[in-house]
C-alpha positions in Angstrom: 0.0 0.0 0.0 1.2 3.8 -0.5 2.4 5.8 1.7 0.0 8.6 0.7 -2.5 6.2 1.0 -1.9 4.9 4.6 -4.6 3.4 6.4 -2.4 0.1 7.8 -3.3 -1.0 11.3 -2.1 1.7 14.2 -0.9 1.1 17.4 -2.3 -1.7 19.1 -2.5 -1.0 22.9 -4.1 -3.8 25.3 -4.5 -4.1 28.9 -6.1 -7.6 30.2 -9.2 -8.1 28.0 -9.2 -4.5 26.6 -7.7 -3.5 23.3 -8.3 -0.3 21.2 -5.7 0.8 18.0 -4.5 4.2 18.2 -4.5 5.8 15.0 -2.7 9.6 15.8 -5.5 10.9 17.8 -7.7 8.7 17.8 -8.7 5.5 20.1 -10.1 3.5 17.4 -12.1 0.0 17.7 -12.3 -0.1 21.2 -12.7 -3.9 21.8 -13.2 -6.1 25.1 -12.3 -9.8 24.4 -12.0 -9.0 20.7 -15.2 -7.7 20.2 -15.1 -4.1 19.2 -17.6 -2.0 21.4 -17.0 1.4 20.3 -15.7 2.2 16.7 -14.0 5.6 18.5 -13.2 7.9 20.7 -11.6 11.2 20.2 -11.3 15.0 21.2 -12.0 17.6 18.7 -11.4 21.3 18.5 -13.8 22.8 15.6 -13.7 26.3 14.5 -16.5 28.2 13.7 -17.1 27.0 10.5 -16.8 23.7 11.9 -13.9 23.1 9.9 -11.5 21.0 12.6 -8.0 21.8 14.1 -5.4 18.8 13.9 -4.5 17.4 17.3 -0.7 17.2 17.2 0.1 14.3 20.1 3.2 15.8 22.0 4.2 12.2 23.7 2.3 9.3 24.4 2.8 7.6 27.7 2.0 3.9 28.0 1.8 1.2 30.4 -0.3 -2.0 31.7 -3.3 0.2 32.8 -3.1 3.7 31.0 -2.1 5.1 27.6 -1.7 8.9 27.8 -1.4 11.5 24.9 -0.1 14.3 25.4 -1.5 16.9 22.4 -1.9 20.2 21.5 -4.5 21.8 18.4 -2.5 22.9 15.8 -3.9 25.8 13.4 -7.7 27.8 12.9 -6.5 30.2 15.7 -6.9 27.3 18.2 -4.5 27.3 20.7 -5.4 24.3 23.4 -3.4 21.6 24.7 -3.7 18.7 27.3 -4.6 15.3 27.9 -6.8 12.5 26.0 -6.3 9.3 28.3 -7.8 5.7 28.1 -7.1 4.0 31.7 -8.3 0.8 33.0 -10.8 1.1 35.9 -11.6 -2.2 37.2 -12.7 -5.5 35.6 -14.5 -4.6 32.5 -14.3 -0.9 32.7 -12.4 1.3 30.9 -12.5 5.8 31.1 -11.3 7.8 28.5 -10.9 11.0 29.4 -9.7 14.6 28.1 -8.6 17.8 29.8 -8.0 20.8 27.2 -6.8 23.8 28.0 -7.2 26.6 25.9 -4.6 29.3 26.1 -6.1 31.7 24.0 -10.1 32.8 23.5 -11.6 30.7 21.1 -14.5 30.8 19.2 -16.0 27.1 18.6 -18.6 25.2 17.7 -17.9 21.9 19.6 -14.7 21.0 21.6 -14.7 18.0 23.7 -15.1 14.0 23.5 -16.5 12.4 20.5 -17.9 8.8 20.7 -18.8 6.4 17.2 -21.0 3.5 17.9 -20.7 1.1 14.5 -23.3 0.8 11.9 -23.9 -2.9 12.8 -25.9 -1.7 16.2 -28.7 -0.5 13.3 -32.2 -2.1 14.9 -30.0 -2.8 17.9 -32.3 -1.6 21.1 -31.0 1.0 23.4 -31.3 3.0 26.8 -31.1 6.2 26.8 -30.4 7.9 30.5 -31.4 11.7 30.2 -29.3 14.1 32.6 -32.9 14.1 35.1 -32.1 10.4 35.7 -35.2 9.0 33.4 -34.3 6.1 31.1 -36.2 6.0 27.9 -36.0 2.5 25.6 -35.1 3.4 22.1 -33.1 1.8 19.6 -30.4 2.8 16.9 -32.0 3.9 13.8 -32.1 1.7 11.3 -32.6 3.5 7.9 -31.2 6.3 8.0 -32.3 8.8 10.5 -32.6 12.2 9.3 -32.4 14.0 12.4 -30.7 12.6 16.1 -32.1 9.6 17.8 -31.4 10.4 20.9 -31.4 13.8 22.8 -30.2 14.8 26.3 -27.7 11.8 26.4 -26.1 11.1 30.1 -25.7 7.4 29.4 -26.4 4.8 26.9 -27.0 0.9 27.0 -27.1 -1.9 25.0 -26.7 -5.3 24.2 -24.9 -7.2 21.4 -22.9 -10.2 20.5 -23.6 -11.8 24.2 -22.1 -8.0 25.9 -23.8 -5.7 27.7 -22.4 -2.5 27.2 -22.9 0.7 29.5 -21.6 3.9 28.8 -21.7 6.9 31.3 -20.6 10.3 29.7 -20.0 13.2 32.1 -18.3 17.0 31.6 -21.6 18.6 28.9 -24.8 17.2 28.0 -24.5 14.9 24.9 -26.5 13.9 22.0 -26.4 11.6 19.4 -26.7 11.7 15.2 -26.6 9.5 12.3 -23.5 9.8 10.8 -24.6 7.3 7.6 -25.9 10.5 6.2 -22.6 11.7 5.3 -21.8 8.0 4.4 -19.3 7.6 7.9 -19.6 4.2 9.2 -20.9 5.3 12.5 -23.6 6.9 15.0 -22.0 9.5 16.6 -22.6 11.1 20.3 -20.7 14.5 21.4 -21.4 17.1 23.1 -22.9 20.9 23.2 -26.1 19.8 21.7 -26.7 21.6 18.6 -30.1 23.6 19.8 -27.5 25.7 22.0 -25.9 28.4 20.0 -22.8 28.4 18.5 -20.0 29.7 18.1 -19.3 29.8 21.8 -16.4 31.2 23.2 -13.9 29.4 25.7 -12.3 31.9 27.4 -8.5 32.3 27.9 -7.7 29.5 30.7 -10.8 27.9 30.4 -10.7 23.8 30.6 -12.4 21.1 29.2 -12.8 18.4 31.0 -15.0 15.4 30.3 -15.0 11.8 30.8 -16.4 8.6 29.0 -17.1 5.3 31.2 -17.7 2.2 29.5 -18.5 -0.8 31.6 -18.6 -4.1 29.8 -20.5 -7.9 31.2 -21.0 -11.3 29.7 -18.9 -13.5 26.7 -18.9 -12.8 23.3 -20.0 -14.8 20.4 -17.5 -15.8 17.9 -17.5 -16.8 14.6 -15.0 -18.9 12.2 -14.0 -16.0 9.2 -14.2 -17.7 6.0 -10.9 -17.2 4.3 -12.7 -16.8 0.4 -14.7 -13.8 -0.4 -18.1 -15.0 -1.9 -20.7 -12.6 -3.6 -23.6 -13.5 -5.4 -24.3 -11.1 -8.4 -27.9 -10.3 -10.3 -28.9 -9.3 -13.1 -31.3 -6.2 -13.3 -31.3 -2.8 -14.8 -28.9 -1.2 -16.7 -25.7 0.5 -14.9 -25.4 4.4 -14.3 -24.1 6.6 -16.9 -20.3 7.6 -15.5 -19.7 11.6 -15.4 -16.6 13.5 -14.2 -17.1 17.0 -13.4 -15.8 19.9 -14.8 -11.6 21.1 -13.5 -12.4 23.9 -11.0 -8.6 24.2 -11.4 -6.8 27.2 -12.8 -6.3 27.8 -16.5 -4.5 26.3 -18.3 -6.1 23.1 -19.0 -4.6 19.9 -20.7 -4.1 20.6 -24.6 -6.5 17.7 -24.9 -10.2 17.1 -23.6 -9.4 13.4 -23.1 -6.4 11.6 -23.6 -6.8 9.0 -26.6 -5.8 6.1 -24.7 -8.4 7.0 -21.8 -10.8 4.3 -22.6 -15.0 5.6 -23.2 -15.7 9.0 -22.8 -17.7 10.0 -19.8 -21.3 10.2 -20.6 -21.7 13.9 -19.0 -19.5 16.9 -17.4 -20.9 18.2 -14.3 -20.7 22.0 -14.1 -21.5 24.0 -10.8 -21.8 27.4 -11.2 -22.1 30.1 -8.7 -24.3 33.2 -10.5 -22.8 35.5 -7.9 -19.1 34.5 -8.6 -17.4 36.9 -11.4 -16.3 33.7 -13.7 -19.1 32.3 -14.0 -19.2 32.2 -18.0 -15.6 31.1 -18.1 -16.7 28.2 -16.3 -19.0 27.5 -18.7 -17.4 28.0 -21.7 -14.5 25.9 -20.3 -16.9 22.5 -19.0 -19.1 22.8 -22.2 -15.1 22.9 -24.7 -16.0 26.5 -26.0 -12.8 27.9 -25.3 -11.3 24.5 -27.3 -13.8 25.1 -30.4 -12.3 28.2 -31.2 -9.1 27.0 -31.5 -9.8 23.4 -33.1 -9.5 23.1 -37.1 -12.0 20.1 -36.4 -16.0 20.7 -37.3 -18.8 19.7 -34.7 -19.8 15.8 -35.1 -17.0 15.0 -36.8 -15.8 12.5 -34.3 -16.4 11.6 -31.0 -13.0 12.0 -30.3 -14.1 15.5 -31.9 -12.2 18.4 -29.5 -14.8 21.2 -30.4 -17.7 18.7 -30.2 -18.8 19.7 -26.4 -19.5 16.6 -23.8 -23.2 16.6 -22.6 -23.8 19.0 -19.3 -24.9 18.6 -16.2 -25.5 21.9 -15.1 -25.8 22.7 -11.6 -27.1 26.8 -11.1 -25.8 28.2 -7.5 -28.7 31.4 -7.5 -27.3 34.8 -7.3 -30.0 36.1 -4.5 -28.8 39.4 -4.7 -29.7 39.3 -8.4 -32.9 37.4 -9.3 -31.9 38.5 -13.1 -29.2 36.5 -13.3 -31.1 33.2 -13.6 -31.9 34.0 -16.6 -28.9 35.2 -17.9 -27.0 32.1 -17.7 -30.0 30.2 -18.7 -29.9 32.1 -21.8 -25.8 31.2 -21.8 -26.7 27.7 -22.5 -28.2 28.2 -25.7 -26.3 25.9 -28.2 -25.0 23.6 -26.0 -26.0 19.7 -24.8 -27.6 20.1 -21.7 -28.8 16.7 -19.9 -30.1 18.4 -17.2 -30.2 21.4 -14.9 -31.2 22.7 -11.7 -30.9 25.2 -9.5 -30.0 25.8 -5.6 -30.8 28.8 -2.8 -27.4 29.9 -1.5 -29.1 31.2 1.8 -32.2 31.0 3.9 -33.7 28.1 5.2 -33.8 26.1 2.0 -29.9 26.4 1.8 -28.6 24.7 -0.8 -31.5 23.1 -1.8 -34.1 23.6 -5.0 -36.9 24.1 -3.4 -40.1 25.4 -5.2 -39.3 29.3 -5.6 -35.5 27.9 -6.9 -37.3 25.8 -9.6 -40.0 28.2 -10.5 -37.4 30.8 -11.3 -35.2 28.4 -13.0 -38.2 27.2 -15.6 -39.7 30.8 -15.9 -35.3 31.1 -17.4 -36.1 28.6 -19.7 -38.8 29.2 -21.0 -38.0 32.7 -21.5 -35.2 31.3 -23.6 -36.7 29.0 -25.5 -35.1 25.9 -24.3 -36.7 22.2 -23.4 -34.2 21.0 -20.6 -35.2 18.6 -18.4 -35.0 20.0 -14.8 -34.1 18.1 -11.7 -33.8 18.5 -8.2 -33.1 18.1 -5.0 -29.4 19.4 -2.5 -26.3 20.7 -3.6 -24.5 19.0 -0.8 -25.0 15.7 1.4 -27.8 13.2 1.9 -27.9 14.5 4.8 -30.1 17.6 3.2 -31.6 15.5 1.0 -32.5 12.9 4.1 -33.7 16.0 6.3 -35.1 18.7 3.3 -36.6 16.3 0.4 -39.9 17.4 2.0 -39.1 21.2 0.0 -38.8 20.1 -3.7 -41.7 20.5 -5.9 -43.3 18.2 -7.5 -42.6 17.2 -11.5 -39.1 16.9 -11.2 -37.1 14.7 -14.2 -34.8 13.5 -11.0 -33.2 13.5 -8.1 -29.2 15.0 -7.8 -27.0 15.3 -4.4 -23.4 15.1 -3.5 -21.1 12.6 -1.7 -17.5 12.4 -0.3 -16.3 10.3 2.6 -13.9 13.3 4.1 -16.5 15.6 5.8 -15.7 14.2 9.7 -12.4 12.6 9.1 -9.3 12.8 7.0 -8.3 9.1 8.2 -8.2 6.5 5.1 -10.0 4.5 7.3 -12.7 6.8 7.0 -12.8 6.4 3.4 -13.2 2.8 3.0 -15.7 2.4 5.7 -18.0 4.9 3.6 -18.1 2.3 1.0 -21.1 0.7 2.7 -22.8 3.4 3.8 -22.5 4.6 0.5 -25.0 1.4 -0.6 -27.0 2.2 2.3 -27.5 6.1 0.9 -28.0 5.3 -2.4 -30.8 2.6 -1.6 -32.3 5.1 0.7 -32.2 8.0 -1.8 -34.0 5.8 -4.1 -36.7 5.4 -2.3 -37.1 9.3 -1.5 -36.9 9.5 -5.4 -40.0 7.6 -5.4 -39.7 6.4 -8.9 -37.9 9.2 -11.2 -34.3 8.5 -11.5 -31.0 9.5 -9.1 -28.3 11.4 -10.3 -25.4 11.1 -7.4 -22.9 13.7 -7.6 -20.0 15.7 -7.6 -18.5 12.3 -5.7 -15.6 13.6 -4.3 -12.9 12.9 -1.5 -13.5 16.2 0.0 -16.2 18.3 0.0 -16.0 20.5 -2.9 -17.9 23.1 -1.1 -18.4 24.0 2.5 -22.0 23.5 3.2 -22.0 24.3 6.9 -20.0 27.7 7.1 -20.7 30.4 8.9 -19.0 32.8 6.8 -18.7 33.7 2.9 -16.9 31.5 0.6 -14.0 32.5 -0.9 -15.1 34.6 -4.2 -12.4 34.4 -7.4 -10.8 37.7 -8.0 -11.4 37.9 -11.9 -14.0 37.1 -14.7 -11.2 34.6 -16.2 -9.7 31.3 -15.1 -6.6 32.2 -13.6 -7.3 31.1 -10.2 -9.7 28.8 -10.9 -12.8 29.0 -9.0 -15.2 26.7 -6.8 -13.5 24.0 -5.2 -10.3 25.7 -6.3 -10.5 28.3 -3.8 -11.3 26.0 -0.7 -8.4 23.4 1.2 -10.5 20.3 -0.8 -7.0 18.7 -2.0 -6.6 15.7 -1.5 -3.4 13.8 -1.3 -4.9 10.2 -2.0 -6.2 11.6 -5.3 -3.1 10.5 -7.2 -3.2 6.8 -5.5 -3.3 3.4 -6.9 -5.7 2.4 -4.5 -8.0 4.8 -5.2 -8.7 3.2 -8.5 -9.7 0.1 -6.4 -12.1 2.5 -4.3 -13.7 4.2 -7.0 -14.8 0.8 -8.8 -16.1 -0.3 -4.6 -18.0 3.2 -4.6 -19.5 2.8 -8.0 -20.4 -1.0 -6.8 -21.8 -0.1 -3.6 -23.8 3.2 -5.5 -25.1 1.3 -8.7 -28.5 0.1 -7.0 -31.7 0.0 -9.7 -32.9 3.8 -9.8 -29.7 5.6 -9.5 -28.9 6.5 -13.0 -25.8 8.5 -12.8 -22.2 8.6 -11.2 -20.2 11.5 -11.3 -16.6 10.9 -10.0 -13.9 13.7 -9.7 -12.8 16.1 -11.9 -11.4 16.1 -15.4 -8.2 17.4 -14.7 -6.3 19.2 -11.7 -5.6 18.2 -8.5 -9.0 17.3 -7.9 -8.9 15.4 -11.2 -8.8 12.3 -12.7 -5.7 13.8 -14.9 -3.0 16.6 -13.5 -3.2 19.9 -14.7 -0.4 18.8 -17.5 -2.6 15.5 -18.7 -0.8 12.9 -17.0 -3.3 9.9 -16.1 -3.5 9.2 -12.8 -4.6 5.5 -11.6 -8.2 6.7 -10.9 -9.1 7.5 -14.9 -8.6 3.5 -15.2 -11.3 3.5 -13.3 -13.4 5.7 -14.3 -12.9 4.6 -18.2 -13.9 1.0 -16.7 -16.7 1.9 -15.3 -17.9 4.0 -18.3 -17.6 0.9 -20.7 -20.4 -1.1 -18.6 -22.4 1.8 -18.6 -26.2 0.7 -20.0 -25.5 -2.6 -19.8 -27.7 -4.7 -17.9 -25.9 -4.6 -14.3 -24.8 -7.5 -12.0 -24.8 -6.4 -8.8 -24.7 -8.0 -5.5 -23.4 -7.4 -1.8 -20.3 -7.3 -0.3 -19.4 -9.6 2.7 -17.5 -7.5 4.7 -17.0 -4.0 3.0 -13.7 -4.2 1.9 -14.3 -6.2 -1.3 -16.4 -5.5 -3.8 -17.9 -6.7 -7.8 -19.6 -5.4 -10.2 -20.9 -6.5 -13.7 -22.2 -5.8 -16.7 -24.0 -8.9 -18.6 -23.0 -8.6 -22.2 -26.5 -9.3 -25.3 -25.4 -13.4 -25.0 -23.6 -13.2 -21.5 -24.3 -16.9 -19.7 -24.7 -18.5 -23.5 -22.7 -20.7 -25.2 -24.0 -19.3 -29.0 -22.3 -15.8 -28.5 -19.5 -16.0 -30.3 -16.9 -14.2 -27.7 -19.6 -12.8 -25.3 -18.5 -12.5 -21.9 -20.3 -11.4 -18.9 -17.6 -8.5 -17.5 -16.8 -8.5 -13.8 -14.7 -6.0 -12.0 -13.2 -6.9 -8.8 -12.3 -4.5 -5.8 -10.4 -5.1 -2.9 -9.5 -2.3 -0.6 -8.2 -4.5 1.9 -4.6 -4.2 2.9 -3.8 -8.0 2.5 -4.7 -10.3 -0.8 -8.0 -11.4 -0.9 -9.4 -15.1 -2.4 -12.8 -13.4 -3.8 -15.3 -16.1 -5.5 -18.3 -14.2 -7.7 -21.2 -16.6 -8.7 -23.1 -15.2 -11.6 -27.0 -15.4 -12.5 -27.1 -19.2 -13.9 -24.3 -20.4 -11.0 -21.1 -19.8 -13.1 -18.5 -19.4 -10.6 -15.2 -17.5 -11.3 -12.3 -16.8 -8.4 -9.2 -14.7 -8.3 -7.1 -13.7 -6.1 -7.3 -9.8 -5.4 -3.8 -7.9 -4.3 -4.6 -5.1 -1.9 -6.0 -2.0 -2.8 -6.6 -2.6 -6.0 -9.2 -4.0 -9.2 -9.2 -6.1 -11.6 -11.3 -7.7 -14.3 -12.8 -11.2 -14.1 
């Protein structure tokens, strides 16, 4: 595995029948007799923005009962340092504790202990003890909860694989949410609760302290791993269209719009476009290969290796609220170009970043004004999340369904990343069903967010009406350095598995080019255009999809006009095989009609079968 990949095993620290890895900060998979209880524990210092400041660990102090970091917050204007402790405190309990001082005022939204529960506790039942003393039975949610489960948290119980776990949290009132809507593997409890408001402000000198006490009874179950990978693929509806979206980078862009050896074009270019940023129309001109037609001796249609023959858009209108004109402005700017589809999002208010009805109604008044039969879709600019919590705001008679979705929004950690791969399945079978019928478009898909959806403050506005500086994502910290991986070939073929359910019908992945891209700025392929080429071969074609067994490997297949018969001359059901392990993997796929194929996998990466 790459270094700039990372994402090995950390630290292992144990004491009797405890065991947690510590991974920098973080006490990750906190287990008792090998059975994980808690997915993590960690302190975190968040800004106003909620954007997070690294916790640099000093010196870390272990022995048979305690391991101690010593830390300090590193950058935002935080300036705190301390303790983060886990520390045996009798059979079957075990505190972790922090105490954070902060040397300078602070404005934050949330510093203090953060607790992940893992996704398999979904239907799980639970008590919750409120701070009165009351005990209310609940359970983790199971789809997706759009809003927390549990309020007013002093303590939470439950039971699973023959424990019974008990967890006392002390120091702030804590609460709980479902962190599957930003595709992290995890419910999450922390503190401040979110009706309070925020920023608050610790004060020069000011400590927090707060503990976590996890008691633990009873013997776990166990069960035998089986060494092979099986998953059982079926046929059924055709495969999402792949996309890329447009370089946010700055000029200039590769000398061509796809590099001949890149395998099948990708079926649309995903533009966003802010209507109050000054480069707007360059941003246009440069998704939809205007500023290539000029220069390209080449006539449109020629080819579909054709520079001047512009890729189909999926246009994505940011509303300029401070001019309602402006709408229809850049609706008129598409005139002459292949649109798929367009929508439009409020920047402010409480349908932030959403298309809610007055968004839409302004957007089709545009086009008809213009002239122009585009079909319109809707739905959040950002997360599932929004989508999960705001769906009830979109009018009615939409073409489809569009969001966002990156695995980076909570944690950096590569660990983080693959566990998003199931939750990604879990979103996209859940936004499916909001869709109630009319397709799913999922994109940007990103390893960052390519815009800060929770900020406080403006974003950062480009300087000139040109490319230069680029604009969008450009302007934001949403670099990446796992973008130029090997493995991140493997995970984009796991994402597109674990997305592809019946009803999603698109895929957007990355950027064309930058350092956001699929390319660099210069043209060079990077691992992840395999990938995305891959996928866009098998796009139409009836899918073969199926579950994976343990979320680190993953198939996917297209079945080909005589795939499973022995008349096609040279037809061949096409499989392609993930594996974001960091071992080999043995991975058996039976196909519809009980063909069996096996291969061995090498970690983090794909391969076709």
């Amino acid at each position: 595995m790459s270094d700039v990949w990372g994402g090995g095993p950390g630290n292992r620290w144990q004491s009797g029948a405890w065991s947690l890895e510590l991974r920098d900060d973080e006490f990750a998979d906190i287990a008792y007799d090998g059975h994980v209880v808690l997915r993590s524990v960690r302190a975190v210092v968040r800004d106003r923005n909620w954007d997070t400041a690294g916790l640099v660990v000093d010196r870390v102090a272990a022995s048979d009962l305690a391991l101690t970091l010593h830390v300090h917050s590193a950058g935002l204007g935080a300036d705190l340092s301390g303790i983060v402790r886990a520390e045996v405190r009798g059979p079957g309990r075990l505190r972790v504790l922090t105490d954070l001082e902060s040397r300078t005022e602070f404005a934050t939204n949330r510093t203090g202990l953060v607790v992940l529960h893992p996704p398999a506790l979904a239907g799980a039942a639970v008590r919750v003890r409120h701070s009165d003393g009351t005990v209310v039975h609940s359970q983790f949610p199971e789809r997706i909860s759009p809003h927390q489960p549990a309020l007013d948290i002093a303590g939470l119980s439950w039971s699973r694989g023959g424990l019974e776990v008990d967890v006392r949290f002390t120091g702030d009132v804590f609460e709980m949410e479902d962190q599957r809507n930003w595709t992290d593997a995890s419910y999450k409890t922390y503190s401040r609760p979110l009706a309070l408001p925020f920023p608050y402000t610790l004060a020069a000198g000011e400590r927090v302290v707060q503990t976590i006490d996890i008691a633990v009874s009873g013997t776990p179950t166990t069960a035998d791993p089986d060494p092979v990978a099986r998953i059982r693929l079926e046929e059924g509806p055709p495969l999402p269209a792949i996309g890329v979206s447009a370089s946010t980078a700055p000029d200039p862009a590769p000398a061509d719009r796809w590099p001949a050896d890149g395998g099948a074009w990708p079926a649309t270019v995903l533009v966003e476009l802010d209507l109050a940023t000054r480069n707007w129309r360059a941003a246009l001109d440069r998704a939809a290969g205007r500023d290539r037609a000029e220069s390209s001796p080449g006539s449109p249609g020629e080819s579909d290796r054709d520079e001047a023959a512009p890729r189909p858009l999926d246009v994505r209108f940011v509303l300029d609220e401070s001019d309602p004109a402006s709408i229809d402005e850049a609706v008129h700017a598409l005139r002459g170009l292949p649109v798929a589809r367009v929508t439009a999002f409020r920047p402010t208010g409480p349908a932030r970043h959403v298309s809610d009805l007055d968004a839409i109604a302004r957007l089709r008044h545009a086009l008809t004004e213009a002239g122009l039969d585009i079909a319109v879709v809707g739905g959040v600019r950002s997360h599932f999340t929004e989508l999960n919590r705001e769906h009830h705001r979109l009018p009615r008679g939409l073409a489809g369904i569009v969001f966002s979705s990156t695995p980076l929004f909570h944690s950096l950690s590569t660990a983080q990343l693959v566990e998003s791969l199931p939750m990604q399945r879990i979103v996209a079978t859940q936004g499916v069903r909001i869709a109630a019928g009319i397709p799913v478009h999922i994109g940007p898909i990103s390893l960052r967010p390519h815009f800060n959806d929770v900020a406080t403050t403006p974003p950062p506005m480009p300087e000139h009406d040109d490319l230069r500086d680029g604009y969008g994502s450009a302007l934001l910290d949403a670099v990446d350095p796992r973008q130029s991986a090997p493995q991140l070939a493997a995970w984009t073929i796991a994402s597109a598995a674990a997305l592809a359910v019946p009803g999603v019908a698109t895929l957007a992945y990355f950027e064309e080019w930058g350092p956001r891209g699929v390319r660099t700025a210069d043209g060079t392929p990077l691992p992840a255009l395999a990938a995305v080429s891959a996928l866009a071969a098998m796009a139409g074609a009836p899918g073969l999809r199926g579950d994976s067994p343990d979320g680190l490997v993953w198939a996917l297949g297209a079945r080909t006009a005589d795939g499973g018969s022995d008349s096609g001359a040279g037809a061949r059901d096409t499989v392609l095989l993930a594996n974001l392990d960091d071992r080999a993997r043995q991975v058996e796929v039976t196909l519809p009609g009980g063909e069996t194929r096996t291969a061995e996998v090498p970690p983090g990466s794909f391969l076709p079968l």
